[in-house]
N, CA, C and O atoms as CSV, one atom per row, in Angstrom:
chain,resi,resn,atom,element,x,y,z
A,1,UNK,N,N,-104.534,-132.731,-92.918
A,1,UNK,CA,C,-103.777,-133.327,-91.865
A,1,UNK,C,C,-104.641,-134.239,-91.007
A,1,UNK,O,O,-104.106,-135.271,-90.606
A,2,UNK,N,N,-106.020,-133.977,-90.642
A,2,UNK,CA,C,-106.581,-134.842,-89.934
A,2,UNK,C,C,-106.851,-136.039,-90.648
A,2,UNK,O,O,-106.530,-137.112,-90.138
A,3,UNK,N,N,-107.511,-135.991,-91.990
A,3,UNK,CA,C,-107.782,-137.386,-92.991
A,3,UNK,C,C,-106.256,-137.669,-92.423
A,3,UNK,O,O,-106.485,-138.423,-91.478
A,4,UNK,N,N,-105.153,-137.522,-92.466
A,4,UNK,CA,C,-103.798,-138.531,-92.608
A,4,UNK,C,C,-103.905,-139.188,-91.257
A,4,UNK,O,O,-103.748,-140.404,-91.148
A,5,UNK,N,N,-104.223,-138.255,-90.013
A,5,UNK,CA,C,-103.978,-138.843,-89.142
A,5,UNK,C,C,-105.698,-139.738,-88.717
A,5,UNK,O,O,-105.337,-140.641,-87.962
A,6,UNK,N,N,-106.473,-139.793,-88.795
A,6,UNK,CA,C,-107.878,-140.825,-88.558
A,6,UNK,C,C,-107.374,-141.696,-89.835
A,6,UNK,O,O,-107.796,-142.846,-89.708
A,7,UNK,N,N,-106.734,-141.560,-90.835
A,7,UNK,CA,C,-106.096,-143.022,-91.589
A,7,UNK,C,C,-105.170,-144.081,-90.768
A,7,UNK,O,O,-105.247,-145.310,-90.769
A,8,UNK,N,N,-104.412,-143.361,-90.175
A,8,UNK,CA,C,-103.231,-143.822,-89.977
A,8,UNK,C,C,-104.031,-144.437,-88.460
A,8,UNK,O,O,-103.727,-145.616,-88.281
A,9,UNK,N,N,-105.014,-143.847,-87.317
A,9,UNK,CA,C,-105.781,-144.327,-86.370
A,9,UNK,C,C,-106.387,-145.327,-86.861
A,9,UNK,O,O,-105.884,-146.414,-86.581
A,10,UNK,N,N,-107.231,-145.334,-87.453
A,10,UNK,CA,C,-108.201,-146.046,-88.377
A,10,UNK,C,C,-107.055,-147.312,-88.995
A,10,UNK,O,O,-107.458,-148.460,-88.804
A,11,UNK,N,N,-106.063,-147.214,-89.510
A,11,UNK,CA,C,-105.155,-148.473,-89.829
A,11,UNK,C,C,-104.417,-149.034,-88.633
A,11,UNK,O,O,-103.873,-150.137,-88.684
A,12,UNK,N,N,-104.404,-148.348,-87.674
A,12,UNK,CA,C,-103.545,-149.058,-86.584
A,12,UNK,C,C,-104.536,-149.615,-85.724
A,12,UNK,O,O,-104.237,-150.661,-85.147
A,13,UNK,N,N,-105.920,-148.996,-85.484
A,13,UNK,CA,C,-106.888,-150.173,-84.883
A,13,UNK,C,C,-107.073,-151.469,-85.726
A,13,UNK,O,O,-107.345,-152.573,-85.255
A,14,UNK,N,N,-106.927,-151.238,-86.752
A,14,UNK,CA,C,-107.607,-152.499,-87.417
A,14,UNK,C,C,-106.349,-153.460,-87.370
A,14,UNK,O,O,-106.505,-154.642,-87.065
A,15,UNK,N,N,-104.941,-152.878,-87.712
A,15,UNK,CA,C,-104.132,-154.168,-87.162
A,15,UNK,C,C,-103.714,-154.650,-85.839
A,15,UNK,O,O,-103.051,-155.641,-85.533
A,16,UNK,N,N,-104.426,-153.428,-84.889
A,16,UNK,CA,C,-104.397,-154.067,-83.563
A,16,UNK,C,C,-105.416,-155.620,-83.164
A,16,UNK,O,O,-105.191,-156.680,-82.580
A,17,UNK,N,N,-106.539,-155.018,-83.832
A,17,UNK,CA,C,-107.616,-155.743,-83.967
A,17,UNK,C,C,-107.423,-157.053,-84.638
A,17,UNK,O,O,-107.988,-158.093,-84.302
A,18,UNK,N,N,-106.606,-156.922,-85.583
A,18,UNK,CA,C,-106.762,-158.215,-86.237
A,18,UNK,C,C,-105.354,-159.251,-85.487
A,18,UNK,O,O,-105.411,-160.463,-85.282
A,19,UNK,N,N,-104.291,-158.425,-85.223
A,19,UNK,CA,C,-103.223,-159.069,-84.392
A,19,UNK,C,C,-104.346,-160.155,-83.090
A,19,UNK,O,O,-104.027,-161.329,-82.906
A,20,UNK,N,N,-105.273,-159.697,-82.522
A,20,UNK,CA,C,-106.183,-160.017,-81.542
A,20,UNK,C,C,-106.542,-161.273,-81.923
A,20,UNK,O,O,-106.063,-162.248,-81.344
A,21,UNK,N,N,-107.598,-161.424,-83.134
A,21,UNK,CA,C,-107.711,-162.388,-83.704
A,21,UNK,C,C,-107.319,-163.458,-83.983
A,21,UNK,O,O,-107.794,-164.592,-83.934
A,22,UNK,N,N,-106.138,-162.908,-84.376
A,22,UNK,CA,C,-104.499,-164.102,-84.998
A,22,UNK,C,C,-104.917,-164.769,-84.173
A,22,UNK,O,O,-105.789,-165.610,-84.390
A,23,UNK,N,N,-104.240,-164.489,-82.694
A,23,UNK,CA,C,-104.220,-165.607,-81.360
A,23,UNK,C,C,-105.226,-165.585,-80.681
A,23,UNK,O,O,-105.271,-165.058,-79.569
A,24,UNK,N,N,-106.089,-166.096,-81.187
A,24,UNK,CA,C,-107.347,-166.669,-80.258
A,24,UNK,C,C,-106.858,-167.792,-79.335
A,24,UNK,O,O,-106.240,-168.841,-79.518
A,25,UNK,N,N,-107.458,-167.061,-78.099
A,25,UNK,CA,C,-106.750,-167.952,-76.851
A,25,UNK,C,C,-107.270,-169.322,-77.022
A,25,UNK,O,O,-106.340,-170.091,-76.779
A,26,UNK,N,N,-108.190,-169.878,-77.287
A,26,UNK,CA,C,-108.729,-171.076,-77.570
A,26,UNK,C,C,-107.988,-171.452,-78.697
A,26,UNK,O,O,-107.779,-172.641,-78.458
A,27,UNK,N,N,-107.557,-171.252,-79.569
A,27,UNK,CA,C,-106.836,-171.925,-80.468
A,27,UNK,C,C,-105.069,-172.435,-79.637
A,27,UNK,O,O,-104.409,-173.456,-79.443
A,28,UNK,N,N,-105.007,-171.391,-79.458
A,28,UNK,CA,C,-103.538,-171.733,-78.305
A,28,UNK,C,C,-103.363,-172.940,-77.329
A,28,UNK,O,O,-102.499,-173.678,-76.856
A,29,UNK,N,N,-104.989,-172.644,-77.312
A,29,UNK,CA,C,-105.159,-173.595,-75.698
A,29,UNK,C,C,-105.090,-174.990,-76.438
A,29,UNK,O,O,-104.327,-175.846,-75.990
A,30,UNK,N,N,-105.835,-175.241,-77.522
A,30,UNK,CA,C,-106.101,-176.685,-78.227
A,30,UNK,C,C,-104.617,-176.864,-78.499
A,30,UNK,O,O,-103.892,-177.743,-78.033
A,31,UNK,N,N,-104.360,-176.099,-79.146
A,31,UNK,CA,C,-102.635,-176.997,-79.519
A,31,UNK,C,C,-101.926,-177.172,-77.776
A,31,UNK,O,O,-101.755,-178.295,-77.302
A,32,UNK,N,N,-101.670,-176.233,-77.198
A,32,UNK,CA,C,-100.937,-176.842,-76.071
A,32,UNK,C,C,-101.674,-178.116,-75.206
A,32,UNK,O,O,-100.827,-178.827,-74.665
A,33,UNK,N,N,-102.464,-178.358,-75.071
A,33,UNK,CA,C,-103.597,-179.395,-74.741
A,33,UNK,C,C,-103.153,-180.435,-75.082
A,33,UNK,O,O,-102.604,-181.170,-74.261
A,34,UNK,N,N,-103.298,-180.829,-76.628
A,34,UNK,CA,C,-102.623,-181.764,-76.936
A,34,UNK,C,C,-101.059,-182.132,-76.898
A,34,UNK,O,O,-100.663,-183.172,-77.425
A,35,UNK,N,N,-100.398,-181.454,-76.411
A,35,UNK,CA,C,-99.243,-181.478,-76.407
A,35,UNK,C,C,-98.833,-181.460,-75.178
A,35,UNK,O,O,-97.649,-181.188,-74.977
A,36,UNK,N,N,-99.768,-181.764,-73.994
A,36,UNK,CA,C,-99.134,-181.692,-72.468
A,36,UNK,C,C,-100.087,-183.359,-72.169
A,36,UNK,O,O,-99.986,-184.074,-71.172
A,37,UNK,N,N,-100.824,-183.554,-73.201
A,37,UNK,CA,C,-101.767,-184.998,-72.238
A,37,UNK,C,C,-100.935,-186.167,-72.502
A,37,UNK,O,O,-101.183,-186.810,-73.522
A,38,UNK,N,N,-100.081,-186.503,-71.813
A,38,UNK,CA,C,-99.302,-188.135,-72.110
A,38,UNK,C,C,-100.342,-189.122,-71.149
A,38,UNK,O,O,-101.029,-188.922,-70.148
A,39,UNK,N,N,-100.053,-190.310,-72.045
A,39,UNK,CA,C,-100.617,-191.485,-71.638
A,39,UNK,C,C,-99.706,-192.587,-71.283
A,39,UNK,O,O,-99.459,-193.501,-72.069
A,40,UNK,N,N,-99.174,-192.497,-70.024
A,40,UNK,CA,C,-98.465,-193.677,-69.271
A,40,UNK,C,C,-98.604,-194.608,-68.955
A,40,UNK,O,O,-99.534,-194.683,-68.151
A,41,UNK,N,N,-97.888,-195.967,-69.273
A,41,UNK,CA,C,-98.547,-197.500,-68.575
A,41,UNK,C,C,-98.821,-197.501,-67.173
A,41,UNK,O,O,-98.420,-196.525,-66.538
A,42,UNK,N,N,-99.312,-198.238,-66.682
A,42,UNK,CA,C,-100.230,-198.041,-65.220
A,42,UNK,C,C,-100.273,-199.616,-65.337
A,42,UNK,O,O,-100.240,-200.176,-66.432
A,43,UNK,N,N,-100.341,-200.226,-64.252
A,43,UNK,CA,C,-100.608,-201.496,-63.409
A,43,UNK,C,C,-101.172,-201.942,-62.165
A,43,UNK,O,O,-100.452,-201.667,-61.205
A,44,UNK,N,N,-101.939,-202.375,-61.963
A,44,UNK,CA,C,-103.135,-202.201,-60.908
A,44,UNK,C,C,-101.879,-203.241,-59.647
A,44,UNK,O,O,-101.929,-204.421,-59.301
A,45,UNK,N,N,-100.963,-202.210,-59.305
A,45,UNK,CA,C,-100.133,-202.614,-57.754
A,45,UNK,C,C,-100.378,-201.719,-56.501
A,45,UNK,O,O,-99.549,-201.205,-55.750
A,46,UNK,N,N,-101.753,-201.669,-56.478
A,46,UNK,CA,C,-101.677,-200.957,-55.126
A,46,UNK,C,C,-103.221,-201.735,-54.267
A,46,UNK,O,O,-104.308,-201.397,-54.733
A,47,UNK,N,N,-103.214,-202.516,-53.321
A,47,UNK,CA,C,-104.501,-202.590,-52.953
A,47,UNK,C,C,-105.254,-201.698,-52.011
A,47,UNK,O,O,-106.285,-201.883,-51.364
A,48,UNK,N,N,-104.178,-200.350,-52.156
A,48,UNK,CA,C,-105.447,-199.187,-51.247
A,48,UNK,C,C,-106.495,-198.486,-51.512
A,48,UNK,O,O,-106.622,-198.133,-52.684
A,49,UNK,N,N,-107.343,-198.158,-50.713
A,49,UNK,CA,C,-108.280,-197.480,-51.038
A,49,UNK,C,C,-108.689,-195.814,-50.342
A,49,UNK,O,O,-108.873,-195.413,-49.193
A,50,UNK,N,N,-108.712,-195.080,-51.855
A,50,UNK,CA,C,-108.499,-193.579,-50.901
A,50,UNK,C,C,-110.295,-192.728,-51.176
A,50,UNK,O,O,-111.242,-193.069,-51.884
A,51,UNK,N,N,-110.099,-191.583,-50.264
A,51,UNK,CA,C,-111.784,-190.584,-51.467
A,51,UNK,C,C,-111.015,-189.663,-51.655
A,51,UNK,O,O,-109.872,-189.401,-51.282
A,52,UNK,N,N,-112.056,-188.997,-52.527
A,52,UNK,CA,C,-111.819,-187.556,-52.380
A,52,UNK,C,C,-112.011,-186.353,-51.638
A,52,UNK,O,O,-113.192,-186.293,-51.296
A,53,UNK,N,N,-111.208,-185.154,-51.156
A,53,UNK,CA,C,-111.437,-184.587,-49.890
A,53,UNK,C,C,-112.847,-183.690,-50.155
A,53,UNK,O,O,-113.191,-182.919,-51.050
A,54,UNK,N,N,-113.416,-184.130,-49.057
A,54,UNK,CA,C,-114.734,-183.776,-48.667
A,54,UNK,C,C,-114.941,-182.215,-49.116
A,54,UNK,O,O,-115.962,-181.837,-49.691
A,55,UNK,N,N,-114.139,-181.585,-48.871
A,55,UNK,CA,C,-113.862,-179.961,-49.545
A,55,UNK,C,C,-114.138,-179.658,-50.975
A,55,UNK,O,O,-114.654,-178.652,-51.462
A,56,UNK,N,N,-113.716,-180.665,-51.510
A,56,UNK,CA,C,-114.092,-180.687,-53.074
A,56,UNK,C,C,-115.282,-181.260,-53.014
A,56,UNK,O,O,-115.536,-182.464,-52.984
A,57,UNK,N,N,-116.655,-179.542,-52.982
A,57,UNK,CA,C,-117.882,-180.026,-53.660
A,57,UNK,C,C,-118.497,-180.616,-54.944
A,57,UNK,O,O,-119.462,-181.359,-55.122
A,58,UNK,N,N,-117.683,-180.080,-55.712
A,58,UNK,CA,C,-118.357,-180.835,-57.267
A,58,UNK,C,C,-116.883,-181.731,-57.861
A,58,UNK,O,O,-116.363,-181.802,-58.975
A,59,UNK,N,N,-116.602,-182.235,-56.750
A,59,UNK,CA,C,-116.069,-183.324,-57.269
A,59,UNK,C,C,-114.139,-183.213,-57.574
A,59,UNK,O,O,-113.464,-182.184,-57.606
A,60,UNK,N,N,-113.850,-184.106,-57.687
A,60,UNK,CA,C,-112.054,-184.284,-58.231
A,60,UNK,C,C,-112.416,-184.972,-59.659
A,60,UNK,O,O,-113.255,-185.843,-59.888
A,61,UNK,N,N,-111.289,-184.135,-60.782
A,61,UNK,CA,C,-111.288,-184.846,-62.393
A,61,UNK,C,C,-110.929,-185.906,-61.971
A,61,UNK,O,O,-110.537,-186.078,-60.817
A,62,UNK,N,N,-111.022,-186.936,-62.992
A,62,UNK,CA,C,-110.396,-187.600,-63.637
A,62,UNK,C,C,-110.280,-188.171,-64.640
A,62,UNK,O,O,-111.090,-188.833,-65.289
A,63,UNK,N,N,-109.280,-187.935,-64.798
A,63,UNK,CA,C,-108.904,-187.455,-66.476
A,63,UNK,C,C,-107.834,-188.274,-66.985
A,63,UNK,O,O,-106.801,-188.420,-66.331
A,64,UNK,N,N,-108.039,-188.913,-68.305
A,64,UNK,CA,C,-107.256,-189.514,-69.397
A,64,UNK,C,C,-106.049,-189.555,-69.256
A,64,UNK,O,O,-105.502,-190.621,-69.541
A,65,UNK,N,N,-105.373,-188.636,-68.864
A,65,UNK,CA,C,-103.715,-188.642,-68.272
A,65,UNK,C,C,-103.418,-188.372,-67.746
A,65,UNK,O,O,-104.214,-187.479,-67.455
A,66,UNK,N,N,-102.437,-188.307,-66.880
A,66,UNK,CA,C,-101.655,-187.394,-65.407
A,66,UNK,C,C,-101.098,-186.036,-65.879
A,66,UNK,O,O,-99.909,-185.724,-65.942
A,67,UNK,N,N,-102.148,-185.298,-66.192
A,67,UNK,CA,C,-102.074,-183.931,-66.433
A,67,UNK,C,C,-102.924,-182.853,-66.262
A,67,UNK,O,O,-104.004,-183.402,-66.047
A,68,UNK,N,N,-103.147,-181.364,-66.216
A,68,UNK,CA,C,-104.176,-180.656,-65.734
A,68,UNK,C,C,-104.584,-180.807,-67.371
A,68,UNK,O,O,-105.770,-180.991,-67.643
A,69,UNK,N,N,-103.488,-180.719,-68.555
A,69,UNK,CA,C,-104.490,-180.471,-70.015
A,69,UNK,C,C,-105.062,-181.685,-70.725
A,69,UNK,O,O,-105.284,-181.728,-71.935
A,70,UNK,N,N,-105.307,-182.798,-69.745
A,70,UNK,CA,C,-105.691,-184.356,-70.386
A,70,UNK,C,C,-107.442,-183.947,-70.228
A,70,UNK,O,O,-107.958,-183.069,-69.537
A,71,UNK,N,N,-107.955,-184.755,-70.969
A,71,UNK,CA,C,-109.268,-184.784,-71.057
A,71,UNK,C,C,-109.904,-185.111,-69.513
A,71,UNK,O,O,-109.290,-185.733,-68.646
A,72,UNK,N,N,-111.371,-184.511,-69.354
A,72,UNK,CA,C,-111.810,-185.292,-68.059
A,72,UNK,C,C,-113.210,-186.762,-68.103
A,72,UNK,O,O,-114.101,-186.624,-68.941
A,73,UNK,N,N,-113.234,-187.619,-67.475
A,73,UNK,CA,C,-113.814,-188.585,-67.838
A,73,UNK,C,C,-115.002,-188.570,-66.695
A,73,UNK,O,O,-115.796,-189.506,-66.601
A,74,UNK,N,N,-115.033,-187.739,-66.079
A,74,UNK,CA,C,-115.871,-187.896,-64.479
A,74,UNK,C,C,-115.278,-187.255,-62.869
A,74,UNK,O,O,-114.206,-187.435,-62.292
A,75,UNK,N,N,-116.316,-186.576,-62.547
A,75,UNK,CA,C,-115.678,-186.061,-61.167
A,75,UNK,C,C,-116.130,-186.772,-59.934
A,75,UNK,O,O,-116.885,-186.096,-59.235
A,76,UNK,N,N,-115.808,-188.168,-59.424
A,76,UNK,CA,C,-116.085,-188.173,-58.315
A,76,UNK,C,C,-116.117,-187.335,-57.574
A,76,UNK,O,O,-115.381,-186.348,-57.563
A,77,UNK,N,N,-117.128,-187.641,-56.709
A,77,UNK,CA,C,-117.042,-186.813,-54.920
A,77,UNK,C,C,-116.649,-187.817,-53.609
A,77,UNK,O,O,-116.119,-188.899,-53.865
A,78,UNK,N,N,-116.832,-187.561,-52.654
A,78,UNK,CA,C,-116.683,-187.879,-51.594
A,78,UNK,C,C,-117.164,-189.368,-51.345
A,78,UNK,O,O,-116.661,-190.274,-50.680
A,79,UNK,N,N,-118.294,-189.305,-52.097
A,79,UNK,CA,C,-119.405,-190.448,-51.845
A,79,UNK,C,C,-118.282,-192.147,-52.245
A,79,UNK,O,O,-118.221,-193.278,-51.764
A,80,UNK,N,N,-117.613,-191.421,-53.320
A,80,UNK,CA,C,-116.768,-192.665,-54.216
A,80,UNK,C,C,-116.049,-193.395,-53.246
A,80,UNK,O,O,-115.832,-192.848,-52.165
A,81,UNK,N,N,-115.603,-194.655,-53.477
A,81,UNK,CA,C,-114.488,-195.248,-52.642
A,81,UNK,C,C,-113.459,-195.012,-54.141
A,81,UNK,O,O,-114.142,-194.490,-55.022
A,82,UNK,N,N,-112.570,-195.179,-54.415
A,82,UNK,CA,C,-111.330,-194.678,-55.069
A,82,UNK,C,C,-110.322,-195.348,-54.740
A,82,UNK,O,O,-109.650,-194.945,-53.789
A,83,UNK,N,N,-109.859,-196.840,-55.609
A,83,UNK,CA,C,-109.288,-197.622,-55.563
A,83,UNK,C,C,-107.843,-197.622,-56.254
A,83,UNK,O,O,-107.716,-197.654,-57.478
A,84,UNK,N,N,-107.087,-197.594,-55.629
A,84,UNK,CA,C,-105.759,-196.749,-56.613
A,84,UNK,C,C,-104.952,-197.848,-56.828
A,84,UNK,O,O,-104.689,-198.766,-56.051
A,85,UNK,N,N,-104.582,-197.660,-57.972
A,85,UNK,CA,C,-103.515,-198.599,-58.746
A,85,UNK,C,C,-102.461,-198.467,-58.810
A,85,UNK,O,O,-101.910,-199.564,-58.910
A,86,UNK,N,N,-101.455,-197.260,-58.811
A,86,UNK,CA,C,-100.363,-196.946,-58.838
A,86,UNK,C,C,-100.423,-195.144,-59.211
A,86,UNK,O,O,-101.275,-194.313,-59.525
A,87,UNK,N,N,-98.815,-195.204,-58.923
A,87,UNK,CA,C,-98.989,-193.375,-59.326
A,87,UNK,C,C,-97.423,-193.291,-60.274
A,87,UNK,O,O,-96.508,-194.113,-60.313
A,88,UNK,N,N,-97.553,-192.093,-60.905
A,88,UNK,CA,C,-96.406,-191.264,-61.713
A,88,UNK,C,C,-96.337,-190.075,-61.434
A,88,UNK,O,O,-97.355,-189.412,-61.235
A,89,UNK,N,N,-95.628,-189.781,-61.392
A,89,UNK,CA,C,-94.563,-188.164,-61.466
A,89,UNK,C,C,-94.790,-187.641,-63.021
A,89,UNK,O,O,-94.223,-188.095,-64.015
A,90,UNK,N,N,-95.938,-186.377,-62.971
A,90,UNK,CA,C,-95.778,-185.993,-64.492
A,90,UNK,C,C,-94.642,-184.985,-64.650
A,90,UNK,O,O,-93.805,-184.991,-63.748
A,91,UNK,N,N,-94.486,-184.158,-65.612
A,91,UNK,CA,C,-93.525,-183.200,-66.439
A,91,UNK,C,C,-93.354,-182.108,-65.470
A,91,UNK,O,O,-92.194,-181.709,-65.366
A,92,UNK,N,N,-94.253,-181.519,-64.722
A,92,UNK,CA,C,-94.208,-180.672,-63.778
A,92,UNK,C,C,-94.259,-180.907,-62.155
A,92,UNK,O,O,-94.673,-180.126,-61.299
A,93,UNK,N,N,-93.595,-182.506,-61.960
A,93,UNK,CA,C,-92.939,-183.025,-60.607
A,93,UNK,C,C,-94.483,-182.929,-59.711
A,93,UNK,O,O,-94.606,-182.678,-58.512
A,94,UNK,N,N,-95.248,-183.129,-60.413
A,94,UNK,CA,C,-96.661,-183.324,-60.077
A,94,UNK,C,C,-97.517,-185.217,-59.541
A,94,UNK,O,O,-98.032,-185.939,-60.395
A,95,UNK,N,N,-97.459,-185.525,-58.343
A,95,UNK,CA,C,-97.808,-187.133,-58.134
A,95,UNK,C,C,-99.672,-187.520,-58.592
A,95,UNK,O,O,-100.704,-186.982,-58.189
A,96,UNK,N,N,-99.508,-188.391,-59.343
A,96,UNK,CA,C,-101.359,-188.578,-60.152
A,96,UNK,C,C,-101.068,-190.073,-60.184
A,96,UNK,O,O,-100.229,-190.812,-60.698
A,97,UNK,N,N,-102.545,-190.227,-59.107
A,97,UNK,CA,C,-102.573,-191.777,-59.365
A,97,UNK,C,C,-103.322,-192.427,-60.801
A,97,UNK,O,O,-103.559,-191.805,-61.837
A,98,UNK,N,N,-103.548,-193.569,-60.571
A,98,UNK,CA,C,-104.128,-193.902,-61.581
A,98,UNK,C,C,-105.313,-194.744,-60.712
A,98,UNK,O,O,-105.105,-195.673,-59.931
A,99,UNK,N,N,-106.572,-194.165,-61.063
A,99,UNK,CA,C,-107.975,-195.237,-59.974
A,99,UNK,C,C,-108.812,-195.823,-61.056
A,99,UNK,O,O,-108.839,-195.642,-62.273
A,100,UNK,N,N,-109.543,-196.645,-60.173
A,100,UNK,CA,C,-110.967,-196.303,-60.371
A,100,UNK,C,C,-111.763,-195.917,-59.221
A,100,UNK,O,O,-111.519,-196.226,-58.054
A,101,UNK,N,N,-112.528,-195.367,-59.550
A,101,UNK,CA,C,-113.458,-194.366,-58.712
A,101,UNK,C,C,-114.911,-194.864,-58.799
A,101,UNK,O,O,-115.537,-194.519,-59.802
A,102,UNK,N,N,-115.497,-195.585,-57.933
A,102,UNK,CA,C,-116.607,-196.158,-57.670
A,102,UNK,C,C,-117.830,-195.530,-56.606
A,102,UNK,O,O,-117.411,-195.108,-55.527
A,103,UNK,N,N,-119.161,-195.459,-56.838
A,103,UNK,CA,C,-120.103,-194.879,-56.156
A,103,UNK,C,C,-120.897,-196.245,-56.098
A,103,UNK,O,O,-121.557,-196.655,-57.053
A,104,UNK,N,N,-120.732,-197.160,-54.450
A,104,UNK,CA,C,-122.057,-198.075,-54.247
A,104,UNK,C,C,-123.180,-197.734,-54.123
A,104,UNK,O,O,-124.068,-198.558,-53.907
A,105,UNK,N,N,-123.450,-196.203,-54.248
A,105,UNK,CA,C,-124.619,-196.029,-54.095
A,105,UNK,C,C,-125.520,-195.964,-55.259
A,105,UNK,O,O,-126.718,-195.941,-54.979
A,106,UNK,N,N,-125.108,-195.922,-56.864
A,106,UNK,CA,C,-125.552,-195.601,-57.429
A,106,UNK,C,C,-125.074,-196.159,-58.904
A,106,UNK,O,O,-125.331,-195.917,-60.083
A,107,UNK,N,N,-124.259,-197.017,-58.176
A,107,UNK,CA,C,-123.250,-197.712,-59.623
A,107,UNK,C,C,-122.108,-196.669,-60.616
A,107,UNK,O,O,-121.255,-196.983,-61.445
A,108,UNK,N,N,-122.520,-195.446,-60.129
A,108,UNK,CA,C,-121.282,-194.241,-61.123
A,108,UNK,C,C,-119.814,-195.572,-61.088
A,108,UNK,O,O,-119.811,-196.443,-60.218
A,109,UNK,N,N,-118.801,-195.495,-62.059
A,109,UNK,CA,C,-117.660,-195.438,-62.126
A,109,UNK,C,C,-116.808,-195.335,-63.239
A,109,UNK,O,O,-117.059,-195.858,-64.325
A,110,UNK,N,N,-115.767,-194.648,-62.981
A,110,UNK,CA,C,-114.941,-193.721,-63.496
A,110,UNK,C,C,-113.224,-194.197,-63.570
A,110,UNK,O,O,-112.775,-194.227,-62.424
A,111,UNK,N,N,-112.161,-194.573,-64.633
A,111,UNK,CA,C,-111.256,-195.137,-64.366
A,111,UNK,C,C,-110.408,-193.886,-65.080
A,111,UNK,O,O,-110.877,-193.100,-65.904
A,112,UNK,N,N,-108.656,-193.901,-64.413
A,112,UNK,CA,C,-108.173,-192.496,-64.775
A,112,UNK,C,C,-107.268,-191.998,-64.021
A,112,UNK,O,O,-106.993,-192.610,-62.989
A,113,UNK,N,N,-106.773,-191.120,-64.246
A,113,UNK,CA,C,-105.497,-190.406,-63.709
A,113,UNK,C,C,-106.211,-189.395,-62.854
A,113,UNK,O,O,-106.907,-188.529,-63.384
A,114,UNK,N,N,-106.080,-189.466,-61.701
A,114,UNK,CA,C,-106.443,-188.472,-60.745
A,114,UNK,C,C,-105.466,-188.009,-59.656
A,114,UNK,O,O,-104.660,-188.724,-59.060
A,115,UNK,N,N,-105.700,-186.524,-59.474
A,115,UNK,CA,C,-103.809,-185.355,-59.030
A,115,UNK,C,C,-104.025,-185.947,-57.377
A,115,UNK,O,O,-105.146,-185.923,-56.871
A,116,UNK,N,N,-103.141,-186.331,-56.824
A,116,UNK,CA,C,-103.015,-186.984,-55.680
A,116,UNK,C,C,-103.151,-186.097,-54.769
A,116,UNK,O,O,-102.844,-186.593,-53.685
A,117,UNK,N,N,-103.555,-184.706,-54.652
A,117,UNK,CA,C,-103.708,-183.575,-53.435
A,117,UNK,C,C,-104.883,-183.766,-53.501
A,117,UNK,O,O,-105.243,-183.847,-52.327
A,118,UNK,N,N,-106.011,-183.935,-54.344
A,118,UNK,CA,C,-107.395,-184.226,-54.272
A,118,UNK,C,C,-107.795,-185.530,-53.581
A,118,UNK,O,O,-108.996,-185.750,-53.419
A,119,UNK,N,N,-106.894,-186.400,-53.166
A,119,UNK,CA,C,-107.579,-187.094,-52.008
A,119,UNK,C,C,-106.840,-186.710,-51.222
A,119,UNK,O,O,-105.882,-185.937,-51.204
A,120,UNK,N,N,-107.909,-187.967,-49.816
A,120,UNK,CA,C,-107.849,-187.824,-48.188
A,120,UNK,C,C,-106.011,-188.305,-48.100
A,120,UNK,O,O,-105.092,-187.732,-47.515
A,121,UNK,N,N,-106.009,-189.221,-48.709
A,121,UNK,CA,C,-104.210,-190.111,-48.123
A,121,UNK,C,C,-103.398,-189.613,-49.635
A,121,UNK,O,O,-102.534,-190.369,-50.078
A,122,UNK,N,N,-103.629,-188.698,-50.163
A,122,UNK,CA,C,-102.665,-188.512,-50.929
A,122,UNK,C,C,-102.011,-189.248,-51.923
A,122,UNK,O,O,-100.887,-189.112,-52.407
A,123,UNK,N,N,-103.150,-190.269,-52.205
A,123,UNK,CA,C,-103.343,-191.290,-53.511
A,123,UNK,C,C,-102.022,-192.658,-53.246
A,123,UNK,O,O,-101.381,-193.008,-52.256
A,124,UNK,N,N,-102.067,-193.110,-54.624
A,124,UNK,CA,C,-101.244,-194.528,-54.339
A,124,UNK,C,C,-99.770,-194.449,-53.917
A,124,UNK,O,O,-99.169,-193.425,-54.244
A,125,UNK,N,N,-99.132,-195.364,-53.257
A,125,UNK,CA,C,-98.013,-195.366,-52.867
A,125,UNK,C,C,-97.074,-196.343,-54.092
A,125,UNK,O,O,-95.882,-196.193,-54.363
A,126,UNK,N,N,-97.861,-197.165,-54.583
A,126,UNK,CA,C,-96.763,-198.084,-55.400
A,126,UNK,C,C,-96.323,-196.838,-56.905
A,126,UNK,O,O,-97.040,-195.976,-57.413
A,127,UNK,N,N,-95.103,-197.182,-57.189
A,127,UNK,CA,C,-94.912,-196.471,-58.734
A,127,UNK,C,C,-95.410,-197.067,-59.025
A,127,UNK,O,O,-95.743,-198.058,-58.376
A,128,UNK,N,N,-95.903,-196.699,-60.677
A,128,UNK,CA,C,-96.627,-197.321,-61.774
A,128,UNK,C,C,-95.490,-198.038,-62.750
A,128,UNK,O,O,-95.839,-198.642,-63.764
C-alpha cells in the first residue's frame, strides 16, 4: 500500500512540476509583449516643451510605442528638455506623448513614446 501511494505522490509531483514548466512566465510575457506594442503615426504638432518629474530618479522610458509592453529606447531624467510632438490614447485609455528627449549637457537623445504622468505638464496637448 505505501509503494501505491509514494507512486501515485511521486506521479502527481512530477505533473505538478512539469504543468510549472509548461508556462514559463517569461514565455507568456514574450508573446503578450508583442501583442500589446502598437506603432502609431505621430507628427511633430506641438511646439511645447516638457521634463521629466524630478521624483523619477533613474529616469522616465521611452519606449517604441505608447505602451507599458513596447520596447525601451532610453530613460531620460530631469536634466532632459523633452520636446513633445503630439500624444495618443492607447488600448487602456492611457495619454503617451510622442518626444524627443534631449540632454544639453551631454548630447544624450532619445526619440519615442513617453506615458504623460511622467512629466512636469503632463506631456503634449495636440492629438497625433
Amino acid at each position: 500500500m505505501k509503494s501505491v501511494r509514494r507512486c501515485l505522490t511521486t506521479g502527481l509531483s512530477l505533473l505538478f512540476m512539469g504543468v510549472g514548466i509548461g508556462v514559463a512566465p517569461t514565455a507568456v510575457a514574450d508573446v503578450n509583449t508583442a501583442a500589446t506594442c502598437t506603432h502609431p503615426s505621430w507628427s511633430n504638432k506641438d511646439a511645447g516643451v516638457d521634463h521629466v518629474r524630478y521624483e523619477l530618479l533613474e529616469g522616465a522610458p521611452v519606449r517604441t510605442g505608447p505602451n507599458e509592453g513596447c520596447g525601451v529606447v532610453g530613460r531620460p531624467d530631469w536634466n532632459f528638455d523633452v520636446y513633445l510632438h503630439c500624444y495618443t490614447v492607447n488600448s487602456a485609455g492611457n495619454t503617451w506623448s510622442h518626444v524627443r528627449a534631449y540632454n544639453r549637457f551631454d548630447g544624450r537623445e532619445y526619440s519615442g513614446w513617453i506615458y504623460d504622468r511622467n512629466l512636469d505638464k503632463y506631456g503634449s496637448t495636440k492629438a497625433c
